[in-house]
Biopython code that builds the backbone (N, CA, C, O; Angstrom):
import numpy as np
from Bio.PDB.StructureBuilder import StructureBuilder

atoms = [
    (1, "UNK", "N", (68.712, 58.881, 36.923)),
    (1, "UNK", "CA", (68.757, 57.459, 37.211)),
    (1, "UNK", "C", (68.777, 57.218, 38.728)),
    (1, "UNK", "O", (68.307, 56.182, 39.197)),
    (2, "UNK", "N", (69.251, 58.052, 39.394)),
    (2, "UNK", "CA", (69.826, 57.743, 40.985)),
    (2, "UNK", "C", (68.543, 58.188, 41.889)),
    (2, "UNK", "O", (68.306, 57.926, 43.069)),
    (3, "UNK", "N", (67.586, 59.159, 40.683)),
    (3, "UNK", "CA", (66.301, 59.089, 42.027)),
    (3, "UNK", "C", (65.404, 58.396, 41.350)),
    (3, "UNK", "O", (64.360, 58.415, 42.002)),
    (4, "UNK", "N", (65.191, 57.366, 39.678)),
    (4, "UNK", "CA", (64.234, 56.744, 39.525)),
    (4, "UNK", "C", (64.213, 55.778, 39.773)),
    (4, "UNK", "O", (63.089, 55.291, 39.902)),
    (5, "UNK", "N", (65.400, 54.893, 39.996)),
    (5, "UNK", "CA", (65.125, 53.398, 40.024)),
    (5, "UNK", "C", (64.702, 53.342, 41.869)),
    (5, "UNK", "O", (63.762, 52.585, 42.111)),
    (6, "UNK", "N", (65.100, 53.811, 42.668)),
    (6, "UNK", "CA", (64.295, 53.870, 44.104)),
    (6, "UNK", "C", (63.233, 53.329, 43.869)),
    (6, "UNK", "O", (62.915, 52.163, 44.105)),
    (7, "UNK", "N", (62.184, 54.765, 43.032)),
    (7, "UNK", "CA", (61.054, 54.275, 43.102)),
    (7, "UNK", "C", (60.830, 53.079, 42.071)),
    (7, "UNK", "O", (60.284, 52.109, 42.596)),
    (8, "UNK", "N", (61.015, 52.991, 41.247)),
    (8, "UNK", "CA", (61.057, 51.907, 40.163)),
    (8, "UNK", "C", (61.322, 50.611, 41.203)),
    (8, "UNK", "O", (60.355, 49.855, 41.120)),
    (9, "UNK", "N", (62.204, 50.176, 42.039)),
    (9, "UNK", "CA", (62.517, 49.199, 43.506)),
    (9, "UNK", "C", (60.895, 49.234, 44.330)),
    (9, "UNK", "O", (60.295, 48.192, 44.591)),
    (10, "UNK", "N", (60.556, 50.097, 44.537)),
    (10, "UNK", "CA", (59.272, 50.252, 45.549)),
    (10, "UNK", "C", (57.805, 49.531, 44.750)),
    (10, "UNK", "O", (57.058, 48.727, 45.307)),
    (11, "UNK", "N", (57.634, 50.073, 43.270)),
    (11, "UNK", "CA", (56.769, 49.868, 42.660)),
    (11, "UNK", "C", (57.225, 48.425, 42.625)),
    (11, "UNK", "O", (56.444, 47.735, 43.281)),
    (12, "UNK", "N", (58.223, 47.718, 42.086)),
    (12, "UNK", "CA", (57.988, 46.366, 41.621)),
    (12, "UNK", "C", (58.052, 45.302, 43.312)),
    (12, "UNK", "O", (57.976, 44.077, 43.401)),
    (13, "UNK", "N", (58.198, 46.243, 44.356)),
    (13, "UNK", "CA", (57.819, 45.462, 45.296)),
    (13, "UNK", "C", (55.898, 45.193, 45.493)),
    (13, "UNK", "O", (55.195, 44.525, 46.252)),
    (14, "UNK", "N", (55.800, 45.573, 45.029)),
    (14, "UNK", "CA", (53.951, 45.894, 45.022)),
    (14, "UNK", "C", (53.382, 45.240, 43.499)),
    (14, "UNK", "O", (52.292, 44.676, 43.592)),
    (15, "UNK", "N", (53.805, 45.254, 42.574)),
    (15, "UNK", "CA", (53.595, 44.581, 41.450)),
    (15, "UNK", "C", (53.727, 42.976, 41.423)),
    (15, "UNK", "O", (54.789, 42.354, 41.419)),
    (16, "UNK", "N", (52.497, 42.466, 41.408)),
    (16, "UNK", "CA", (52.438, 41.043, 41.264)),
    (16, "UNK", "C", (51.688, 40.926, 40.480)),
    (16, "UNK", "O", (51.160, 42.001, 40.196)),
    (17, "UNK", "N", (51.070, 39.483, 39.523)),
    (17, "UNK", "CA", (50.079, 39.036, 38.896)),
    (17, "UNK", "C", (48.870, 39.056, 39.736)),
    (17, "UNK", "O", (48.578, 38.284, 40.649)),
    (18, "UNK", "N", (48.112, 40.222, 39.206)),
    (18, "UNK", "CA", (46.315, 40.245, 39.832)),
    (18, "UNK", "C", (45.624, 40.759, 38.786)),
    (18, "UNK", "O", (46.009, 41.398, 37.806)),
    (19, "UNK", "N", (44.582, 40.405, 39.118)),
    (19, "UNK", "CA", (43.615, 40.902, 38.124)),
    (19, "UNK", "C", (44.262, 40.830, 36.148)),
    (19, "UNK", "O", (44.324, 41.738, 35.320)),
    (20, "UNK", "N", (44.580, 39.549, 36.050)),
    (20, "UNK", "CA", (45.107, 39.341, 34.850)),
    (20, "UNK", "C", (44.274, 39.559, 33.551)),
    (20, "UNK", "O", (44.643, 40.171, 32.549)),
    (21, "UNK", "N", (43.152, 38.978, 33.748)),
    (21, "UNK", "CA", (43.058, 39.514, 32.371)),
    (21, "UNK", "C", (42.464, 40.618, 32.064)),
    (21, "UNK", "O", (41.704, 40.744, 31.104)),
    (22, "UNK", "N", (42.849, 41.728, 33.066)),
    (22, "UNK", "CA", (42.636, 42.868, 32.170)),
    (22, "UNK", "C", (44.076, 43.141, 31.199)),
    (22, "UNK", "O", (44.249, 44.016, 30.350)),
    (23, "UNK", "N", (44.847, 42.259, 31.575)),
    (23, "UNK", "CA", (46.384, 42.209, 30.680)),
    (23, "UNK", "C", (46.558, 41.659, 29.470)),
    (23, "UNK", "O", (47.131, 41.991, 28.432)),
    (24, "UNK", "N", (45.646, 40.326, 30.010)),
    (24, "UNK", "CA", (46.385, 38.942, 28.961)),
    (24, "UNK", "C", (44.973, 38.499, 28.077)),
    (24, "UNK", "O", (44.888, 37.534, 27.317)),
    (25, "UNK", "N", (43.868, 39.515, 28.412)),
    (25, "UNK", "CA", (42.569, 38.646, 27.394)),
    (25, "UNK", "C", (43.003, 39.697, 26.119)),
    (25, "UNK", "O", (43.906, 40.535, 26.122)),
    (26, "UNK", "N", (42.050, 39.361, 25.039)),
    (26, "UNK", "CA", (42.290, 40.390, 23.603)),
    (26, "UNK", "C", (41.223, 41.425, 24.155)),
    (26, "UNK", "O", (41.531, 42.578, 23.854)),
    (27, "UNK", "N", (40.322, 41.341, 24.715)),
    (27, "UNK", "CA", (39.690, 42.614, 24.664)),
    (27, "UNK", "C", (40.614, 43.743, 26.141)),
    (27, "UNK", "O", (40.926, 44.933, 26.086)),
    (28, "UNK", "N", (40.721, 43.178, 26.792)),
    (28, "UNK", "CA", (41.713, 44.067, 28.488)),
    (28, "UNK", "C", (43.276, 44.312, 27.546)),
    (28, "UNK", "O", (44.148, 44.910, 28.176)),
    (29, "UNK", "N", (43.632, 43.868, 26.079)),
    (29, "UNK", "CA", (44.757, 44.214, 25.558)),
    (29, "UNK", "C", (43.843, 45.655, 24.580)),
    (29, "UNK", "O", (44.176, 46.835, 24.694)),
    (30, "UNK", "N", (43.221, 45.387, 24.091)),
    (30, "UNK", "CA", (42.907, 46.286, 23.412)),
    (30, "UNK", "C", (42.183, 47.224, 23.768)),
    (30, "UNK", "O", (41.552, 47.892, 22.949)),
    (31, "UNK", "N", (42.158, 47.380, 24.711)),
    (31, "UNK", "CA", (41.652, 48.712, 25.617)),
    (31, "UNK", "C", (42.615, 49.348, 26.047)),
    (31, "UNK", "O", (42.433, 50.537, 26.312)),
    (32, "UNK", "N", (43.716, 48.849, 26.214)),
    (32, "UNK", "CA", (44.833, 49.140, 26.525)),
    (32, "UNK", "C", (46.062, 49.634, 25.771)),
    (32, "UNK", "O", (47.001, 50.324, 26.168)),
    (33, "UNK", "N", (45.806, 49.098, 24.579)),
    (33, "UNK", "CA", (46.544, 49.589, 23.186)),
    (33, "UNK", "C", (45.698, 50.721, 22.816)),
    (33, "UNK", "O", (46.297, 51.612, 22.214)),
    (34, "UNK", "N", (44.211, 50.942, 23.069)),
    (34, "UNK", "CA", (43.824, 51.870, 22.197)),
    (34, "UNK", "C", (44.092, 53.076, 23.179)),
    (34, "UNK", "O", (44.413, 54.098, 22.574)),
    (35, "UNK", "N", (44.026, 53.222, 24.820)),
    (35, "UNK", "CA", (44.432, 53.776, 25.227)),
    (35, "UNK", "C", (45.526, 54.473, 25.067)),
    (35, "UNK", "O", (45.495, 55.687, 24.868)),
    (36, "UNK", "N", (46.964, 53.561, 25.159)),
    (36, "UNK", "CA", (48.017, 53.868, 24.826)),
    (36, "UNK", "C", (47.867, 54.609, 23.588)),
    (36, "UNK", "O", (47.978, 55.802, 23.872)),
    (37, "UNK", "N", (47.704, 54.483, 22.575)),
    (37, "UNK", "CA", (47.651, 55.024, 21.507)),
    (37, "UNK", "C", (46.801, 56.529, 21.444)),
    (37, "UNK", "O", (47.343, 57.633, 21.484)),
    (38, "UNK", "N", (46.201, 56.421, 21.400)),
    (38, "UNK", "CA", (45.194, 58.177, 22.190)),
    (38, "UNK", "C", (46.786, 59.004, 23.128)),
    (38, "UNK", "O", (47.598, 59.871, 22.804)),
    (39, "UNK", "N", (46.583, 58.171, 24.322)),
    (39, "UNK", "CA", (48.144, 58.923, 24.862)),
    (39, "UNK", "C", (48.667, 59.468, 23.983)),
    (39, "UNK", "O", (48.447, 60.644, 23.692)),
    (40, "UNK", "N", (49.420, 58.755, 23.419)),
    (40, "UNK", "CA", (50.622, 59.129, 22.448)),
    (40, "UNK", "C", (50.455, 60.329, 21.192)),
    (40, "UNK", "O", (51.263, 60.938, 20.491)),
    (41, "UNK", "N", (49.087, 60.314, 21.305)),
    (41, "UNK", "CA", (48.016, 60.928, 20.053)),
    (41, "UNK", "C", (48.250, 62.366, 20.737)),
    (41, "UNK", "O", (48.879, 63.296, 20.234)),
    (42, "UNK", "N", (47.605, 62.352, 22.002)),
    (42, "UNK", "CA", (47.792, 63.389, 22.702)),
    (42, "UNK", "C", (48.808, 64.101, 23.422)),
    (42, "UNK", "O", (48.595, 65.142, 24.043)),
    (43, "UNK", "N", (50.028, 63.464, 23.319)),
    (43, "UNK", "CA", (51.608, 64.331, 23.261)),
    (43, "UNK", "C", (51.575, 64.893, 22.185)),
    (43, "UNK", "O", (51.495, 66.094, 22.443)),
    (44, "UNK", "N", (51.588, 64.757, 21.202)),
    (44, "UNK", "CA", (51.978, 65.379, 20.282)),
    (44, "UNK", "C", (51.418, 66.623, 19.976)),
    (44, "UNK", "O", (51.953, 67.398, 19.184)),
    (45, "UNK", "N", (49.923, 66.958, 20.809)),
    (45, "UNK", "CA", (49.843, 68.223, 20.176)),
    (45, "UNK", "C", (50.719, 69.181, 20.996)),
    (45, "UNK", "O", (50.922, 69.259, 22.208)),
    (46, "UNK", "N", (51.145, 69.841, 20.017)),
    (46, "UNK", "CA", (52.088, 70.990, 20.644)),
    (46, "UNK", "C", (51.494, 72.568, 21.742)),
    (46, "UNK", "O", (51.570, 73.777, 21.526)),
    (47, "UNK", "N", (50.887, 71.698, 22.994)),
    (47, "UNK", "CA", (50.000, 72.729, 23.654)),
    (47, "UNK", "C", (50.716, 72.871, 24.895)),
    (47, "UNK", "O", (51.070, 71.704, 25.061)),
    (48, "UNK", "N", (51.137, 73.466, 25.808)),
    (48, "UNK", "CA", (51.251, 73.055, 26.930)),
    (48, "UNK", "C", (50.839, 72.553, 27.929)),
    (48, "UNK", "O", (49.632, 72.796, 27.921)),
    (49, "UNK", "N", (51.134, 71.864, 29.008)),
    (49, "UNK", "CA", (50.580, 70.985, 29.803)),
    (49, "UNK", "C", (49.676, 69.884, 29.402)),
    (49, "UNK", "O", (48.918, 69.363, 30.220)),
    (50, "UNK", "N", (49.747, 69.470, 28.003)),
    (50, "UNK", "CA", (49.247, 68.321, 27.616)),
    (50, "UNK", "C", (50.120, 66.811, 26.953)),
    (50, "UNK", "O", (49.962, 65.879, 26.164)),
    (51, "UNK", "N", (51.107, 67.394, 27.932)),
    (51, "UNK", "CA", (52.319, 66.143, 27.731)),
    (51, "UNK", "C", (52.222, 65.205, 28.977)),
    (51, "UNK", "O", (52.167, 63.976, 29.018)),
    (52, "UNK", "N", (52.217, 66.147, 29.997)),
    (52, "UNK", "CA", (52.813, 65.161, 30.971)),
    (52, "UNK", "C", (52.104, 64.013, 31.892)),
    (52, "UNK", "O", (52.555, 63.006, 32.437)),
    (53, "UNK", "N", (50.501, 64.730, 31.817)),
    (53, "UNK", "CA", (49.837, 63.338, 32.576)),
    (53, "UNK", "C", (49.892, 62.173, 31.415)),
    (53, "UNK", "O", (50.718, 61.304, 31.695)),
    (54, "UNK", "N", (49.342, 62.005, 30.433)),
    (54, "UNK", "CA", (49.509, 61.059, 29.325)),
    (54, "UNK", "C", (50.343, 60.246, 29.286)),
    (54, "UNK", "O", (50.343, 59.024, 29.429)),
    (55, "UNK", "N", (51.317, 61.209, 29.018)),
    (55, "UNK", "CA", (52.885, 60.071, 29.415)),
    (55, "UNK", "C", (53.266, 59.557, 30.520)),
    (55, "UNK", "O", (54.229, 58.804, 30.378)),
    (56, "UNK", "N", (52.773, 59.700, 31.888)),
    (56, "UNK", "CA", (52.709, 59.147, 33.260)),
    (56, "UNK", "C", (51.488, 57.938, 32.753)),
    (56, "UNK", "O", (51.771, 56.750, 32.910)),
    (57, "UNK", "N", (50.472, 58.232, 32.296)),
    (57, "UNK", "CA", (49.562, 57.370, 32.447)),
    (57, "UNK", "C", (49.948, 55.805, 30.937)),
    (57, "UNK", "O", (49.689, 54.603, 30.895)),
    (58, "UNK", "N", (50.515, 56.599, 30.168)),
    (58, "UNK", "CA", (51.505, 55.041, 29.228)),
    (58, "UNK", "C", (52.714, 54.381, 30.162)),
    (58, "UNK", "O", (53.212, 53.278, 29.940)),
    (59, "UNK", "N", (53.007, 55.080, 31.015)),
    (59, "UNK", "CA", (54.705, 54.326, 31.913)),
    (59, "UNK", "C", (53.653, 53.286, 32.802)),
    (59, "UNK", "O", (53.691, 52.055, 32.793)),
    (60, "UNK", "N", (52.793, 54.081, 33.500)),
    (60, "UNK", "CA", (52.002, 53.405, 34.513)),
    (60, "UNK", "C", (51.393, 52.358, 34.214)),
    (60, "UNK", "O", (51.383, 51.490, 35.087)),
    (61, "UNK", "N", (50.709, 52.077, 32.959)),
    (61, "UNK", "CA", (50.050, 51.374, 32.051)),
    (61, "UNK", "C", (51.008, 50.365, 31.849)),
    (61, "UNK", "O", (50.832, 49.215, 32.251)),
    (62, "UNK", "N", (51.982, 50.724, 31.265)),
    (62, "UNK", "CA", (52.992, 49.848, 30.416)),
    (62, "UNK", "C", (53.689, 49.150, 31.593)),
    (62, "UNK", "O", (54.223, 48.059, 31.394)),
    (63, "UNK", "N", (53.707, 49.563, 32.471)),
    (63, "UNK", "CA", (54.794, 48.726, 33.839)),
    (63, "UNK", "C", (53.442, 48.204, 34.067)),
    (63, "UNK", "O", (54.103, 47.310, 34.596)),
    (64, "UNK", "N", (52.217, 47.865, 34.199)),
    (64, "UNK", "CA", (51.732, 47.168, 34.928)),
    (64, "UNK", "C", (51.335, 46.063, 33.790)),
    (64, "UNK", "O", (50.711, 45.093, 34.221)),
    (65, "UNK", "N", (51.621, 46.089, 32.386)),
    (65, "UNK", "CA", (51.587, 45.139, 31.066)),
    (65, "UNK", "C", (52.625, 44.225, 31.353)),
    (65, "UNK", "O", (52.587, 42.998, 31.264)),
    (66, "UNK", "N", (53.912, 45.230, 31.842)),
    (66, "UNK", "CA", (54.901, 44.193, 31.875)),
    (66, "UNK", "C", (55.283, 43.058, 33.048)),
    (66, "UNK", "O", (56.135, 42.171, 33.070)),
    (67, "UNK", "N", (54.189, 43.519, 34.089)),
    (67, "UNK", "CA", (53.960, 42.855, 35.341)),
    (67, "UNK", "C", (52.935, 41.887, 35.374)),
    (67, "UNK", "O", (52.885, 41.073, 36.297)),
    (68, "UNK", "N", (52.127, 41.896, 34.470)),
    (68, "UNK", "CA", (49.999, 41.039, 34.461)),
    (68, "UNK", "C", (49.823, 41.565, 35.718)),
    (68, "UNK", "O", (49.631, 40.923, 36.750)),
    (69, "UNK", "N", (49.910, 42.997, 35.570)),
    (69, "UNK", "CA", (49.378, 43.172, 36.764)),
    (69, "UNK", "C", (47.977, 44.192, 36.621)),
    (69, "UNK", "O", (47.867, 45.400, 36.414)),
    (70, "UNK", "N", (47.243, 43.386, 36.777)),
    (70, "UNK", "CA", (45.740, 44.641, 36.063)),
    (70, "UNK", "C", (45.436, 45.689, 37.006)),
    (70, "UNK", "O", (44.851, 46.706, 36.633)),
    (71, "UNK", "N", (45.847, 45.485, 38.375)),
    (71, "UNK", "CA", (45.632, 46.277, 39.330)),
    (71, "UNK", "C", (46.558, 47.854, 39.135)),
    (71, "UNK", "O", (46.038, 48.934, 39.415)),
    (72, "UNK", "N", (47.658, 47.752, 38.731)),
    (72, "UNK", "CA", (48.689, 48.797, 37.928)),
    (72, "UNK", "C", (48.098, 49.277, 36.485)),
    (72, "UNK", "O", (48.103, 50.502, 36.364)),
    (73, "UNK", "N", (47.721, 48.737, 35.656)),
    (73, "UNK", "CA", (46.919, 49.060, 34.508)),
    (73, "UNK", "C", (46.127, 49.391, 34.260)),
    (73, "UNK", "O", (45.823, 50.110, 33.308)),
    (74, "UNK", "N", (45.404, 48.855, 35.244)),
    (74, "UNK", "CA", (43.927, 50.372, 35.398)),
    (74, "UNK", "C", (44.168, 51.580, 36.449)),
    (74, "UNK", "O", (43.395, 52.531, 36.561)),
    (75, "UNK", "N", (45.307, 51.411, 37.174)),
    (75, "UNK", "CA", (45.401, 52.883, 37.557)),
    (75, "UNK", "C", (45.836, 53.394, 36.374)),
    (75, "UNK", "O", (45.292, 54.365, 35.850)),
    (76, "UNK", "N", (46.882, 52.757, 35.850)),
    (76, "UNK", "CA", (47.377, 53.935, 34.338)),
    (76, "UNK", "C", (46.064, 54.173, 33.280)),
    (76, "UNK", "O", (45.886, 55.198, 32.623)),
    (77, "UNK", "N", (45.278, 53.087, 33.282)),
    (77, "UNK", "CA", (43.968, 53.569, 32.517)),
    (77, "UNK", "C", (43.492, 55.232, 32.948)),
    (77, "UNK", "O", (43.258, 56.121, 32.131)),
    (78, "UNK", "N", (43.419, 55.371, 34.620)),
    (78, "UNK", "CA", (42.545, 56.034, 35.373)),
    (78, "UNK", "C", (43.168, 57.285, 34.834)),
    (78, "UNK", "O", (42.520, 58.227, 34.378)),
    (79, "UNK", "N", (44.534, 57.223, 34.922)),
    (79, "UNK", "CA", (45.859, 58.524, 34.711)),
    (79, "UNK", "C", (45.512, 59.295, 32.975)),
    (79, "UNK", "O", (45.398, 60.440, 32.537)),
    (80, "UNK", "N", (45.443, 57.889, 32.409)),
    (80, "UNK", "CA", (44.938, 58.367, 30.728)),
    (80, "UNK", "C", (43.851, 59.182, 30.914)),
    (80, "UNK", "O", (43.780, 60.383, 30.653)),
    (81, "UNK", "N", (42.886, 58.362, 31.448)),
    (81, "UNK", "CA", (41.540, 59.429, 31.193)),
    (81, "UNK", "C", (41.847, 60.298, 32.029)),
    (81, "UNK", "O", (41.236, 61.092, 31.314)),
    (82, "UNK", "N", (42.238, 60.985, 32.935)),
    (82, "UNK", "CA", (42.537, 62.265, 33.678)),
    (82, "UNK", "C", (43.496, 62.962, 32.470)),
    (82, "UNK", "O", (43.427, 64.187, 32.368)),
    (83, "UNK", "N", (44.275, 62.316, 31.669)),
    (83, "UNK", "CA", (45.098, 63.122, 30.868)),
    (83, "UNK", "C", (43.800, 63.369, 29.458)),
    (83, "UNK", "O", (43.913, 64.407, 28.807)),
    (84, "UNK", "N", (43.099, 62.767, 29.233)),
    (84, "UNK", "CA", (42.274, 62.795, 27.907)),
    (84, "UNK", "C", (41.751, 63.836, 28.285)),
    (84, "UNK", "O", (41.966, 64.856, 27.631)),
    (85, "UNK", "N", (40.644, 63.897, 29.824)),
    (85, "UNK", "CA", (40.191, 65.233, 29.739)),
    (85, "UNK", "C", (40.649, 66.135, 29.910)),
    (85, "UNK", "O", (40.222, 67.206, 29.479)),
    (86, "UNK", "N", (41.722, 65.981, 30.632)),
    (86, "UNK", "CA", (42.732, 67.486, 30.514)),
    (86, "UNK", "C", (42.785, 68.173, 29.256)),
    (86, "UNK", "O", (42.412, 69.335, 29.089)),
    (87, "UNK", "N", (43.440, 67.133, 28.050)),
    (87, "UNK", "CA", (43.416, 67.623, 26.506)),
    (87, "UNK", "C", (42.566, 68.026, 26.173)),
    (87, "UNK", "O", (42.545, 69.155, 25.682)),
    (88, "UNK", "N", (41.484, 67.261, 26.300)),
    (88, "UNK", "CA", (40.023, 67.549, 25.146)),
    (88, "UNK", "C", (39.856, 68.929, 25.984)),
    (88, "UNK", "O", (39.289, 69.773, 25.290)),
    (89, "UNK", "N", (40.158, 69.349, 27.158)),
    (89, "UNK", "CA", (39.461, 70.466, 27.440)),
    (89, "UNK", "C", (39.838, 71.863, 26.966)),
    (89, "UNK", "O", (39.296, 72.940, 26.719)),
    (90, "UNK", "N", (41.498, 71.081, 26.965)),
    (90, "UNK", "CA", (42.420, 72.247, 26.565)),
    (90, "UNK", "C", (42.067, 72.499, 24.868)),
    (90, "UNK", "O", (41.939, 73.632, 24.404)),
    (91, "UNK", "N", (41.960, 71.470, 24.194)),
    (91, "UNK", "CA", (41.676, 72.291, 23.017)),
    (91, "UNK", "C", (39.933, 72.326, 22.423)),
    (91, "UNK", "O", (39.580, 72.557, 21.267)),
    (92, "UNK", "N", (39.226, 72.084, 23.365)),
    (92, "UNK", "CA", (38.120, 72.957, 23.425)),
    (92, "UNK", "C", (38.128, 74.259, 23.668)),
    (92, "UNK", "O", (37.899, 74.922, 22.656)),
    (93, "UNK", "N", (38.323, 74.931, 24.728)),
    (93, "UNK", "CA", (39.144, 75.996, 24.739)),
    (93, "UNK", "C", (39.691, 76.723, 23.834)),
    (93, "UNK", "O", (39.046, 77.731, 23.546)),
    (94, "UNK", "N", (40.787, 76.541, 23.212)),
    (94, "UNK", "CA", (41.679, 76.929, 22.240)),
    (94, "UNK", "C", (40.634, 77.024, 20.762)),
    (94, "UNK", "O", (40.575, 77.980, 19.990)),
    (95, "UNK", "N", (39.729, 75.487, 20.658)),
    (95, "UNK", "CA", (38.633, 75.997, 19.481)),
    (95, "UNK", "C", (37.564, 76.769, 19.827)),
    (95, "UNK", "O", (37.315, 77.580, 18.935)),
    (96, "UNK", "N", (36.692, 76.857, 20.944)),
    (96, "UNK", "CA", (35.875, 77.498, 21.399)),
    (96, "UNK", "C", (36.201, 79.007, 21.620)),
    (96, "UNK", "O", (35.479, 79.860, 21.103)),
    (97, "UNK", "N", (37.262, 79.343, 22.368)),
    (97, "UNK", "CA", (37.703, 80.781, 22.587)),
    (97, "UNK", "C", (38.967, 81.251, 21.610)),
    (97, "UNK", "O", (39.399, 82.392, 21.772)),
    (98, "UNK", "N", (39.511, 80.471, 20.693)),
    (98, "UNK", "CA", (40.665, 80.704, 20.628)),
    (98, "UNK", "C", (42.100, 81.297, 21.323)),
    (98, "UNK", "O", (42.003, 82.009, 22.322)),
    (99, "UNK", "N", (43.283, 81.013, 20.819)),
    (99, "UNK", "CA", (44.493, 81.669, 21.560)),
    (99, "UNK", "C", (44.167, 82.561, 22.434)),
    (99, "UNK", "O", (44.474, 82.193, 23.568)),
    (100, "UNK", "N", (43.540, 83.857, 22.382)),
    (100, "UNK", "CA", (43.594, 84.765, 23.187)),
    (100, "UNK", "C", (42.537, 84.566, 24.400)),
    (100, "UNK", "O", (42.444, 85.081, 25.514)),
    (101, "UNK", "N", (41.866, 83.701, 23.776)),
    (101, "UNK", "CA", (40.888, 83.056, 25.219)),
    (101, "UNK", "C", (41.226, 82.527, 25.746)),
    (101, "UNK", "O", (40.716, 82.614, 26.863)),
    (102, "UNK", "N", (42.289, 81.523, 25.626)),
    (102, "UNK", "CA", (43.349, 80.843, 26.155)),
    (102, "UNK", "C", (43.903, 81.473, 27.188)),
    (102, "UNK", "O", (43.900, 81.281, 28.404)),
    (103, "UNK", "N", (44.421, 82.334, 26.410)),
    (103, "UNK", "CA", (45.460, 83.503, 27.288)),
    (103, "UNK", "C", (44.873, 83.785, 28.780)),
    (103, "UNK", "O", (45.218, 83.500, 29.926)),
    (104, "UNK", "N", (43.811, 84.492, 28.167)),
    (104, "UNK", "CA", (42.496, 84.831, 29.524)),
    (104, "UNK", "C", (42.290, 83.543, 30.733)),
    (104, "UNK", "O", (42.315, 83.644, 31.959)),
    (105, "UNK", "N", (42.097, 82.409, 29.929)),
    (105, "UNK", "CA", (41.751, 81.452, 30.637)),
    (105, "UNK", "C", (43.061, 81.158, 31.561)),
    (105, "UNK", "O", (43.050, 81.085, 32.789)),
    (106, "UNK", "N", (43.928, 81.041, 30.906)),
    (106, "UNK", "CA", (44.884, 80.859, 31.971)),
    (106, "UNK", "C", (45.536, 82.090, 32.783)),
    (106, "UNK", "O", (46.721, 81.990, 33.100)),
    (107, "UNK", "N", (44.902, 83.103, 33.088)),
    (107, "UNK", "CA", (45.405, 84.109, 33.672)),
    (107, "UNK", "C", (44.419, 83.687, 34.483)),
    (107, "UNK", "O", (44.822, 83.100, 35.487)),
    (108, "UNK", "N", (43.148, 83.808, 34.358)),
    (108, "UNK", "CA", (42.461, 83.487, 35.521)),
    (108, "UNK", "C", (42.557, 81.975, 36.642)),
    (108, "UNK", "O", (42.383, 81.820, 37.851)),
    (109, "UNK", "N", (42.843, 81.252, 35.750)),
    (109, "UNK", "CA", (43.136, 79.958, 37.040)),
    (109, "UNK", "C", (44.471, 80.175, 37.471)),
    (109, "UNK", "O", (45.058, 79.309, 38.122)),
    (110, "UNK", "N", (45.145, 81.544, 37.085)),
    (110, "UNK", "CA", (46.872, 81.419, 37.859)),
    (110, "UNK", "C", (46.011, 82.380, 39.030)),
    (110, "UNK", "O", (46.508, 82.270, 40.151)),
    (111, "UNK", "N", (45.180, 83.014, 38.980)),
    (111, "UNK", "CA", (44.419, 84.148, 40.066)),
    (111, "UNK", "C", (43.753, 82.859, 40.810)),
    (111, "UNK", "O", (44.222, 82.633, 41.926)),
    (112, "UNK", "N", (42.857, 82.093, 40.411)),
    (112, "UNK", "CA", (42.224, 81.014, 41.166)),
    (112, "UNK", "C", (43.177, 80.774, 41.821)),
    (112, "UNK", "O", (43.178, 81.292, 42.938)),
    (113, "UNK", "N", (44.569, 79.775, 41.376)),
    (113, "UNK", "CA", (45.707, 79.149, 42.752)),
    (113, "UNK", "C", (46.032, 80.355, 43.268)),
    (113, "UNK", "O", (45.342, 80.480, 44.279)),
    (114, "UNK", "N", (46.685, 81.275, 43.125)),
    (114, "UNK", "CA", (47.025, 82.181, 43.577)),
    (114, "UNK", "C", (46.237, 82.492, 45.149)),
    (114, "UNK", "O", (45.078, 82.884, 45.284)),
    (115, "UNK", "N", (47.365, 82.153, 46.418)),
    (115, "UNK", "CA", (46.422, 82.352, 47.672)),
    (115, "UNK", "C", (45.901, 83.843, 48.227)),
    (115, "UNK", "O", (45.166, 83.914, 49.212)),
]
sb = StructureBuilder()
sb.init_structure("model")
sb.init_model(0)
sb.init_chain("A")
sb.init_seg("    ")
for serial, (resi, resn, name, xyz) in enumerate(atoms, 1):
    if name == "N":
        sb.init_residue(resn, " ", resi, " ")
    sb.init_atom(name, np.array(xyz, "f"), 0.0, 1.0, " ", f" {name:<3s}", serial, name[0])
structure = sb.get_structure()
C-alpha cells in the first residue's frame, strides 16, 4: 500500500476526461469489455509469464474507465495487445514444439539476455 498509492496520486494527477468516447460510446465500451475479457481469459492459463502484462493492461484499462479518460484506455488497450501476443506466442510454442521445446526455447533467450 505505502509504495502504490504514490503512484496511484501521480496517475490521477494526469487523468482527466479526454478522448471520451472511447469510454462512454457502446462500441469504445465494447472493445473494451471484450478486451478485458480476453485479459482475464489469458491469466488463467497456467503458463508462466502470461499473467502479468494482461493484468497491468485490465488495471490500466480499468483506471482510465473509471476516469473517461480514453487517453489511459488505449494505453491499457496497447498493454493488452502486447500481453495477447505475448500469450498467443507462448502457446504457439508450447503447441508447435511442445514442453520440451519450450524448455529449449527458453534456454536460448536466457543465452540471448545473457551479456
Amino acid at each position: 500500500m505505502r509504495k502504490g498509492i504514490p503512484w496511484l496520486q501521480k496517475i490521477e494527477l494526469v487523468a482527466r476526461p479526454r478522448l471520451t468516447p472511447v469510454c462512454t460510446s457502446r462500441a469504445g465500451r465494447l472493445v473494451l469489455g471484450c478486451a478485458i475479457a480476453l485479459m482475464s481469459i489469458s491469466m488463467m492459463i497456467p503458463i508462466p509469464l502470461t499473467n502479468t502484462l494482461p493484468a497491468m493492461g485490465i488495471f490500466v484499462t480499468g483506471f482510465g474507465l473509471l476516469d473517461d479518460d480514453g487517453a489511459i484506455s488505449l494505453a491499457g488497450l496497447t498493454i493488452c495487445a502486447m500481453g495477447a501476443a505475448l500469450s498467443s506466442t507462448i502457446i504457439y510454442l508450447v503447441i508447435r514444439l511442445g514442453f520440451a521445446g519450450m524448455e529449449q526455447a527458453v534456454e536460448v533467450a536466457k543465452d540471448w539476455i545473457k551479456p
